[in-house]
C-alpha positions as CSV (number, residue, x, y, z in Angstrom):
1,X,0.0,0.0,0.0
2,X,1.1,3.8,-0.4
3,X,2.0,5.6,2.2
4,X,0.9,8.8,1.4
5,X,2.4,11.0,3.6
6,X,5.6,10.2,2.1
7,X,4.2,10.0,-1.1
8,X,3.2,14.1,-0.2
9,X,6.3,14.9,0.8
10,X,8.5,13.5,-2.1
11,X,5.8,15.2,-4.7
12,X,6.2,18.7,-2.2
13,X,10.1,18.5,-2.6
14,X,9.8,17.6,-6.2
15,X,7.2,20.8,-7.0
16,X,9.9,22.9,-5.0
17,X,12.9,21.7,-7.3
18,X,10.3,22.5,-10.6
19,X,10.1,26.0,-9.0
20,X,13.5,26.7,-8.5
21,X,14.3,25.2,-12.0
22,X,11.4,27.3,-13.7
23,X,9.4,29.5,-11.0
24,X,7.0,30.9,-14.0
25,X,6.0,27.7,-15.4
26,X,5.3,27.0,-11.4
27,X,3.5,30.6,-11.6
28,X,1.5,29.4,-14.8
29,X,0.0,26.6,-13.5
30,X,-1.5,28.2,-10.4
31,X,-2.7,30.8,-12.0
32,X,-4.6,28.0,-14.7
33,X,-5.2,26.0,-11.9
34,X,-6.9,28.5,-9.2
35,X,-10.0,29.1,-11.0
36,X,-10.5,25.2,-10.9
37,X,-10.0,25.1,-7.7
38,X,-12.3,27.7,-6.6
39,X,-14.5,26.6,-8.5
40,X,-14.3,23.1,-7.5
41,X,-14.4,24.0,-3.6
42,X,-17.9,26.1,-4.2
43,X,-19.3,23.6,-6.3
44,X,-18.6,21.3,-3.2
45,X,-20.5,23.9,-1.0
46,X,-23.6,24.2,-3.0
47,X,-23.9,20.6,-2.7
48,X,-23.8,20.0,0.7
């Protein structure tokens, strides 16, 4: 079985690397992927 915390912390480290590497593809993708988010987490409250 996976032990996720682990698995959290290698992918965390790994993300950190990616940033130092290319900090504005790092930028990019949060900026793509916060509108999912939100919208994912309000979505989630409507349905409760």
């Amino acid at each position: 079985m996976l032990d996720w915390l682990k698995y959290r912390a290698t992918v965390k480290s790994r993300v950190g690397d990616l940033s130092k590497l290319a900090p504005e593809t790092v930028k990019g993708y949060l900026v793509l992927a916060n509108p999912a988010i939100k919208r994912s987490i309000s979505t989630r409250r409507c349905e409760s």
